[in-house]
Backbone as a chain_set.jsonl record, in Angstrom:
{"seq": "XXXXXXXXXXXXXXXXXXXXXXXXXXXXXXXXXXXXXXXXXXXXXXXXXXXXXXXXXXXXXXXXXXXXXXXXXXXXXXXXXXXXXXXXXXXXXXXXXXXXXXXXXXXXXXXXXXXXXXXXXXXXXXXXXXXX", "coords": {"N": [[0.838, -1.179, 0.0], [0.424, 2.088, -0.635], [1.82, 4.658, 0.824], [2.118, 7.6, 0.721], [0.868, 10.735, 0.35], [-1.963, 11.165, -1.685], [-1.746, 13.689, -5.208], [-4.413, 14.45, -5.585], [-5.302, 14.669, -2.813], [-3.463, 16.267, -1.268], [-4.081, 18.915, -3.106], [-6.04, 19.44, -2.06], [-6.099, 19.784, 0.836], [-4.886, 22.194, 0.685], [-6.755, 23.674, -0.23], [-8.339, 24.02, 1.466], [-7.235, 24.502, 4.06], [-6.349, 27.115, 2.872], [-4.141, 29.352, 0.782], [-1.497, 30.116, 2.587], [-1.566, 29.123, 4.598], [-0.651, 26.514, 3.437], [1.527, 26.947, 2.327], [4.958, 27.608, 3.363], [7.113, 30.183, 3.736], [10.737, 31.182, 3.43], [12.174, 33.61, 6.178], [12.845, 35.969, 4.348], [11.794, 36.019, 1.736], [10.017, 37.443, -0.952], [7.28, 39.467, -1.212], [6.252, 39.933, -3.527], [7.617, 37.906, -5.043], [6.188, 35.437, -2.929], [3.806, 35.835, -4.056], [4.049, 35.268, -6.974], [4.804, 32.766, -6.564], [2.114, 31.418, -5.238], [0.515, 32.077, -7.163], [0.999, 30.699, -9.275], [1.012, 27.871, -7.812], [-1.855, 27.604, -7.371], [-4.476, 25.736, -6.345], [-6.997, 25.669, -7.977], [-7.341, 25.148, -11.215], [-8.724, 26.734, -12.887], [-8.149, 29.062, -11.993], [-5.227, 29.562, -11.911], [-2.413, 31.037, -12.309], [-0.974, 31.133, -15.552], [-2.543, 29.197, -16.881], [-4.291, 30.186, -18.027], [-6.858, 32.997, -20.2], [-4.738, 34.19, -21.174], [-2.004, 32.66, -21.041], [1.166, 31.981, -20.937], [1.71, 34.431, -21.538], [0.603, 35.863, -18.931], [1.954, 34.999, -17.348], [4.927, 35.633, -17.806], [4.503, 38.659, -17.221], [4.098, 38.855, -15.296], [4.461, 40.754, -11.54], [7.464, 39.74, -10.423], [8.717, 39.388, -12.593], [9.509, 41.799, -13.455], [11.953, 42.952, -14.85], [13.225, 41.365, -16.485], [13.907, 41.674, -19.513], [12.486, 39.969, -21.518], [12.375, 40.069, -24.786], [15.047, 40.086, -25.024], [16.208, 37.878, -24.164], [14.782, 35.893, -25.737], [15.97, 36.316, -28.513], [18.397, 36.248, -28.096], [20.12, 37.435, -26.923], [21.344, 38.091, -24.227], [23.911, 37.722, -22.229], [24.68, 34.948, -20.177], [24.391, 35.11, -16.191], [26.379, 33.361, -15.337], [28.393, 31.592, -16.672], [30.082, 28.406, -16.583], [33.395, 27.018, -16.453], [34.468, 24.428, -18.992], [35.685, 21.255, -19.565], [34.923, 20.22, -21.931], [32.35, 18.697, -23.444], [31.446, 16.355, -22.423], [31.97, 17.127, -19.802], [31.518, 16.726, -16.138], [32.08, 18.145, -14.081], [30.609, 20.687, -12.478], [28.634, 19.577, -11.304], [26.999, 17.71, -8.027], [28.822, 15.024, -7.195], [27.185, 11.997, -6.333], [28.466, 9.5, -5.17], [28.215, 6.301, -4.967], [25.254, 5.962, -5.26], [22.716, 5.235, -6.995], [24.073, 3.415, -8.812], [24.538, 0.131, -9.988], [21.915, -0.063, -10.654], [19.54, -1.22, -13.287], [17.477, 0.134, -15.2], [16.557, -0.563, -17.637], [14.382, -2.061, -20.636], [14.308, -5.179, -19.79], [14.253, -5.352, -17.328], [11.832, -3.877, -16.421], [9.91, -5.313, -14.911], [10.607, -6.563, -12.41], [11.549, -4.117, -11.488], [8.762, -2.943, -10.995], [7.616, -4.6, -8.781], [9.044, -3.155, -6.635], [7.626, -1.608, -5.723], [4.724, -0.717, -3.611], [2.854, 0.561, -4.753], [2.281, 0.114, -7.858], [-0.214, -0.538, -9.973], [-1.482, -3.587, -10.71], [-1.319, -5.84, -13.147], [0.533, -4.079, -14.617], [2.642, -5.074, -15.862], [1.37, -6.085, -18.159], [-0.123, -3.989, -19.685], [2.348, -2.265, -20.327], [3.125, -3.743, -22.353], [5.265, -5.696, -21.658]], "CA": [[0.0, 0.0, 0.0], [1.32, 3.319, -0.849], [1.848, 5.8, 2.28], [2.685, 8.962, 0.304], [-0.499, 11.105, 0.13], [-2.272, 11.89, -3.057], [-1.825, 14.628, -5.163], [-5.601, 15.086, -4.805], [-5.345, 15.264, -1.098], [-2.437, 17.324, -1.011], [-4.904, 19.945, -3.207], [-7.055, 19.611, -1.145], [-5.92, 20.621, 1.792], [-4.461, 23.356, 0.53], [-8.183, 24.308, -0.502], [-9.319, 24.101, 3.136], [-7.127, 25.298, 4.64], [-5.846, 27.896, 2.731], [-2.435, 29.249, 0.866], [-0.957, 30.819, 4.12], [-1.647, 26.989, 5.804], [-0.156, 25.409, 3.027], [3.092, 27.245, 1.873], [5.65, 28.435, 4.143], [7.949, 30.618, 2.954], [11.815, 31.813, 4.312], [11.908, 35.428, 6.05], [13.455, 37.051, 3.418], [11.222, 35.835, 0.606], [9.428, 39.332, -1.117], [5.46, 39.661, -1.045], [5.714, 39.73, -4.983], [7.714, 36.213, -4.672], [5.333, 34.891, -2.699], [2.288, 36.385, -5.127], [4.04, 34.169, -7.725], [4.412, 31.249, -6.339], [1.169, 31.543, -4.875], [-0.431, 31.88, -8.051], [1.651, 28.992, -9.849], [0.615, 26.643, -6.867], [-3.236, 27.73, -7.356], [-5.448, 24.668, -6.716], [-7.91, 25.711, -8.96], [-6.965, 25.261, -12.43], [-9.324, 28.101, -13.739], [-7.218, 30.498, -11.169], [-3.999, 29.394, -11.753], [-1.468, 31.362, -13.334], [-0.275, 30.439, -17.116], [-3.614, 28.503, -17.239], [-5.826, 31.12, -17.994], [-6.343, 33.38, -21.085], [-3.363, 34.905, -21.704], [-1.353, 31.58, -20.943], [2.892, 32.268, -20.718], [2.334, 35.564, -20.775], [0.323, 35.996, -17.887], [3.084, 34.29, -15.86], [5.846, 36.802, -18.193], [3.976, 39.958, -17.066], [3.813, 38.969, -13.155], [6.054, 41.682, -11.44], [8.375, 39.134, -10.073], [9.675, 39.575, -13.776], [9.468, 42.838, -14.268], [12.958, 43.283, -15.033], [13.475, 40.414, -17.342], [13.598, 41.714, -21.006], [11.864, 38.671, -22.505], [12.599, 39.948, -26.564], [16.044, 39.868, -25.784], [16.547, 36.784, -24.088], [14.451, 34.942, -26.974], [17.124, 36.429, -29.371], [19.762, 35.443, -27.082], [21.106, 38.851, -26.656], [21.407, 38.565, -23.032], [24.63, 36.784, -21.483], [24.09, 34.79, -18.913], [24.884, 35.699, -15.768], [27.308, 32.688, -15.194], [28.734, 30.478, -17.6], [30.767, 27.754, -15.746], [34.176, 26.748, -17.266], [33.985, 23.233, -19.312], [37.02, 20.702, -20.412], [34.525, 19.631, -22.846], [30.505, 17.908, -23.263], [30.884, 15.568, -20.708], [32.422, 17.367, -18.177], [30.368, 17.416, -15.364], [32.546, 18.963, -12.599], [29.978, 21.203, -11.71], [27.22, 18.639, -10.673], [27.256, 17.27, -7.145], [29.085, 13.844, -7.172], [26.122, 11.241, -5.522], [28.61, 8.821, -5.258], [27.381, 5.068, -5.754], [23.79, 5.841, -5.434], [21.746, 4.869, -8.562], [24.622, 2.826, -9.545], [23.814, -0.776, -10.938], [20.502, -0.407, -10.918], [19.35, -1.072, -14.166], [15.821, 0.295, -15.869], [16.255, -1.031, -18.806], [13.019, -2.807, -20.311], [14.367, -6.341, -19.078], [14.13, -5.238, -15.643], [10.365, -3.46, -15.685], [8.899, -6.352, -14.172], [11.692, -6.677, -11.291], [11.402, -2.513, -11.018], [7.635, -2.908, -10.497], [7.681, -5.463, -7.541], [9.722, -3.363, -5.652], [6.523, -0.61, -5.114], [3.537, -1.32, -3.375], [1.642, 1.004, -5.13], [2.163, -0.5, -8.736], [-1.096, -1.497, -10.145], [-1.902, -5.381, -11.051], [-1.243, -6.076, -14.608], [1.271, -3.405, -15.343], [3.414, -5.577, -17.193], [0.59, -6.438, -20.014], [0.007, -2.509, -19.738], [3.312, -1.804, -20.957], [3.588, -5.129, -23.125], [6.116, -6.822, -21.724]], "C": [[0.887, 1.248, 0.0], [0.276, 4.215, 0.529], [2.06, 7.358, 1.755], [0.856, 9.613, -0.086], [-0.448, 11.688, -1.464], [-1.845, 13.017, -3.537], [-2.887, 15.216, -5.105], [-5.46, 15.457, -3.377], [-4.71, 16.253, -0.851], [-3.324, 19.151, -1.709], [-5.842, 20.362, -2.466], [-7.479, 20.213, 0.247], [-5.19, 21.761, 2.132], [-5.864, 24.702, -0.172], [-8.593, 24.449, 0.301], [-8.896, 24.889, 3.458], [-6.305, 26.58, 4.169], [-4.486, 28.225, 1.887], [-1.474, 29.239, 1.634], [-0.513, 29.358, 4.95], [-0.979, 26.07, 4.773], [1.296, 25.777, 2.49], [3.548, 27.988, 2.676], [6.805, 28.414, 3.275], [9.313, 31.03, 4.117], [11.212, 33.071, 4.289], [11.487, 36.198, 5.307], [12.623, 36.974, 1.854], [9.973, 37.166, 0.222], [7.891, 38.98, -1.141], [5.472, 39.147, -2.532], [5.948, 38.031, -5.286], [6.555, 35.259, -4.442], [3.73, 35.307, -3.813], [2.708, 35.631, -6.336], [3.98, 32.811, -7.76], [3.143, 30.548, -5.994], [0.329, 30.946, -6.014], [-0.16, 30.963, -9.077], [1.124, 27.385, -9.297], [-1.202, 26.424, -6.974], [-3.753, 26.356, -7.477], [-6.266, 24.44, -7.936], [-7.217, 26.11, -10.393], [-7.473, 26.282, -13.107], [-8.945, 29.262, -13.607], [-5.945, 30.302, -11.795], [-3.179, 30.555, -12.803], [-0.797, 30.699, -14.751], [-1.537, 29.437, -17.225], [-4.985, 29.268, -17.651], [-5.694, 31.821, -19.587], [-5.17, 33.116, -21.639], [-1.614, 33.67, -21.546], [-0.075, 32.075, -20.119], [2.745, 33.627, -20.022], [2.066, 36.591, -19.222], [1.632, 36.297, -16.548], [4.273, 35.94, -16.465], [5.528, 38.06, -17.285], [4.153, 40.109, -15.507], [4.861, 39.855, -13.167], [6.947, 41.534, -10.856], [9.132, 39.284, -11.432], [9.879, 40.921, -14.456], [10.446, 43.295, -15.262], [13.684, 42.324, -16.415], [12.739, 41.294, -18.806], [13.319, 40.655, -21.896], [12.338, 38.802, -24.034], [13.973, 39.597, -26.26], [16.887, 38.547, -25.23], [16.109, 35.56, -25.462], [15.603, 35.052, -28.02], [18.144, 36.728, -28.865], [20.932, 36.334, -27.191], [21.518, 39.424, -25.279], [22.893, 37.559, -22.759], [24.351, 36.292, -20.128], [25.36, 35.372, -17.669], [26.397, 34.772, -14.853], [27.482, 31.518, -15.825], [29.987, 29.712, -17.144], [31.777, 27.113, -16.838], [33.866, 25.117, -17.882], [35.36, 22.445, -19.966], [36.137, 20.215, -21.219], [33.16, 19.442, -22.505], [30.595, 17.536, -22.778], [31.257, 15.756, -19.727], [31.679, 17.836, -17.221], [30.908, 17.692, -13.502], [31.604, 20.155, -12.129], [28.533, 21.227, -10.949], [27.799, 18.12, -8.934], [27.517, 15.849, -7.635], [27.728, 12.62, -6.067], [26.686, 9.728, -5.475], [28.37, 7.284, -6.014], [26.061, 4.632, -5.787], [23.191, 5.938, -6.405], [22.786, 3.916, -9.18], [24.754, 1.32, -9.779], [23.06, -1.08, -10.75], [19.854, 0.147, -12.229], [17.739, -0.885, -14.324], [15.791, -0.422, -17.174], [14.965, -1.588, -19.159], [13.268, -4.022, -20.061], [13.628, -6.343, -18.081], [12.598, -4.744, -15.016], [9.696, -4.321, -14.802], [9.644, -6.48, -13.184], [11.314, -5.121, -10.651], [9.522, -2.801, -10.481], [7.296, -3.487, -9.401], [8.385, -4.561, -6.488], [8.589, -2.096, -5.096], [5.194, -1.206, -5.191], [2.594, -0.737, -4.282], [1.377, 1.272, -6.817], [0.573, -1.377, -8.56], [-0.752, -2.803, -10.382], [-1.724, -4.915, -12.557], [-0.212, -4.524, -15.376], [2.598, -3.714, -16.262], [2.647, -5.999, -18.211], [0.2, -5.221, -20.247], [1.294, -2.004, -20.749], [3.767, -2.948, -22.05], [4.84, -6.27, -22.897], [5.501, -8.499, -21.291]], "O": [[1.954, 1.319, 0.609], [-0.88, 4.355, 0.929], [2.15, 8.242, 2.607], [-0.056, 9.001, -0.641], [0.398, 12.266, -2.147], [-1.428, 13.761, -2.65], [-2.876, 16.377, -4.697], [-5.535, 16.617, -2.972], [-5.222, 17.19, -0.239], [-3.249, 20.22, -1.103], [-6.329, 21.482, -2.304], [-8.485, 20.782, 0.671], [-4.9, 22.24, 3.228], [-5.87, 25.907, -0.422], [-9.567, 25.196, 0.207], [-9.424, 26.002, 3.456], [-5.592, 27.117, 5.017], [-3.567, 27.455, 2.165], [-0.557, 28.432, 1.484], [0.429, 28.867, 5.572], [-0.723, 24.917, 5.121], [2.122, 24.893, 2.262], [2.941, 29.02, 2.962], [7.338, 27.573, 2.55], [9.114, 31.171, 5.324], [10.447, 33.634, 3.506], [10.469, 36.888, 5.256], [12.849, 37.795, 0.965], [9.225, 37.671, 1.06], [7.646, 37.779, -1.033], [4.85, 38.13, -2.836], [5.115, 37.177, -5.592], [6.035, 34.519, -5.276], [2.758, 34.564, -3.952], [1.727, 35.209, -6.948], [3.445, 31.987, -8.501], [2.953, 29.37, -6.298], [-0.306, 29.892, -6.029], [-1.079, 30.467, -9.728], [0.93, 26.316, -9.877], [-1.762, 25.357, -6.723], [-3.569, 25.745, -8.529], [-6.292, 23.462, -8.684], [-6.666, 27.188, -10.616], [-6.76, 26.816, -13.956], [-9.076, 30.236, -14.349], [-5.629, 31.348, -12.362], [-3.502, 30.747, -13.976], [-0.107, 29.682, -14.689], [-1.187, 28.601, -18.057], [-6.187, 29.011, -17.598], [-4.747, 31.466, -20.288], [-4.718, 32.195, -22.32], [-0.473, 33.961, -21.903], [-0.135, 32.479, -18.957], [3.13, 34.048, -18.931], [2.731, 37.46, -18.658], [1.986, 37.046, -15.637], [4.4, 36.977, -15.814], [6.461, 38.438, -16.576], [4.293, 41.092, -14.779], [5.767, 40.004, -13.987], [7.602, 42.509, -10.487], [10.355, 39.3, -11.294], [10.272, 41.145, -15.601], [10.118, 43.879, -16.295], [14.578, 42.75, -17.147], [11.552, 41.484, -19.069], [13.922, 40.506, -22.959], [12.688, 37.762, -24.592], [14.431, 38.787, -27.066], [17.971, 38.203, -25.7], [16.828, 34.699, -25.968], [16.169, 34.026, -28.396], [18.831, 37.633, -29.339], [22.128, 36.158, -27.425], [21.882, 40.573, -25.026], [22.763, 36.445, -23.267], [23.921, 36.946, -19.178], [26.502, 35.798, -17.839], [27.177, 35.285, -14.051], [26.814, 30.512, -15.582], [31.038, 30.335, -17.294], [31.336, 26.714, -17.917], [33.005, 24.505, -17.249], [36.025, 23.033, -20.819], [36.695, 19.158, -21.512], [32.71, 19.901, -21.455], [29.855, 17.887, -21.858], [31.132, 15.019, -18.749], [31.196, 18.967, -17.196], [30.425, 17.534, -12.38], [32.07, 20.648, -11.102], [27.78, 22.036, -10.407], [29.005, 18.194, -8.699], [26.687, 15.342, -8.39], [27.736, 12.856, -4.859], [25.919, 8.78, -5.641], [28.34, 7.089, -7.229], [25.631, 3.53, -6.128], [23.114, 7.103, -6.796], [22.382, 3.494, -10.264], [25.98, 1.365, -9.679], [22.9, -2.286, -10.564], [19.617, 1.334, -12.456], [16.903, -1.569, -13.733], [14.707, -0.815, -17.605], [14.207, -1.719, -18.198], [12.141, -4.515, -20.011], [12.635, -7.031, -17.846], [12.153, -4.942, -13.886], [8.907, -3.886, -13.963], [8.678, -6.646, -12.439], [10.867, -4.979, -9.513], [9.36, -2.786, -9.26], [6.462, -2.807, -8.802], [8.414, -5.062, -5.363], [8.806, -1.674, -3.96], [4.628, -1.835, -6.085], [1.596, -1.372, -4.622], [0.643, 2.166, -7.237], [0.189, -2.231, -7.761], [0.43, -3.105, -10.216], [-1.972, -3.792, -12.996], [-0.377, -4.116, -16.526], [3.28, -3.014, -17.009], [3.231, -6.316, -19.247], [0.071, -5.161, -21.469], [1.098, -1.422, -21.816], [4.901, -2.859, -22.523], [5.22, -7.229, -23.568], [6.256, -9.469, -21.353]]}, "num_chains": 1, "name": "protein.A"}
């Protein structure tokens, strides 16, 4: 049986009891901040930010972005504001190392049916679901 609550529930009780009761924010986080995230997190899909009319630009316009020149990032006239040195494509010195965690555990599609056993809250018949 799966112990992790729904994401219905989890809306849900952020519909009861409130935004205030359901997102805590650090100190230092700004009113407008919070007025975006706020309206990103909206339960109601008909409220929500970027779900409404005006879609993207809704979200663009909030005045957490005021400052963001949107034309000239699209035409990639902005530098960013940190471009991390690289010995090449696969260098990934500036990822956290996670040691040997995830390491030989294979997904492959052999293994779906082995990967599915190991969660309770795998339906029944999800290996003729996926055809294997």
């Amino acid at each position: 049986m799966c112990h992790e609550p729904s994401t219905l529930s989890i809306y849900l009780k952020c519909e009861v009891e409130g935004e205030d009761e359901c997102l805590i924010y650090p100190g230092e986080v700004t009113a407008t901040f919070k007025s975006l995230i706020g309206s990103l997190l909206e339960p109601d899909p008909t409220k929500r930010i970027g779900n409404l009319r005006r879609g993207v630009f809704e979200i663009k316009d909030h005045p957490f972005f005021a400052r963001i020149k949107w034309d000239k990032i699209f035409r990639q006239r902005i530098r960013a504001p940190y471009i991390p040195a690289l010995s090449g494509p696969s260098d990934t010195q500036n990822y956290r190392d996670f040691g040997d965690e995830g390491k030989g555990y294979n997904l492959a599609p052999s293994n779906y049916r082995d990967f599915g056993k190991s969660f309770d809250c795998f339906p029944d018949g999800v290996d003729e679901i996926r055809g294997i």
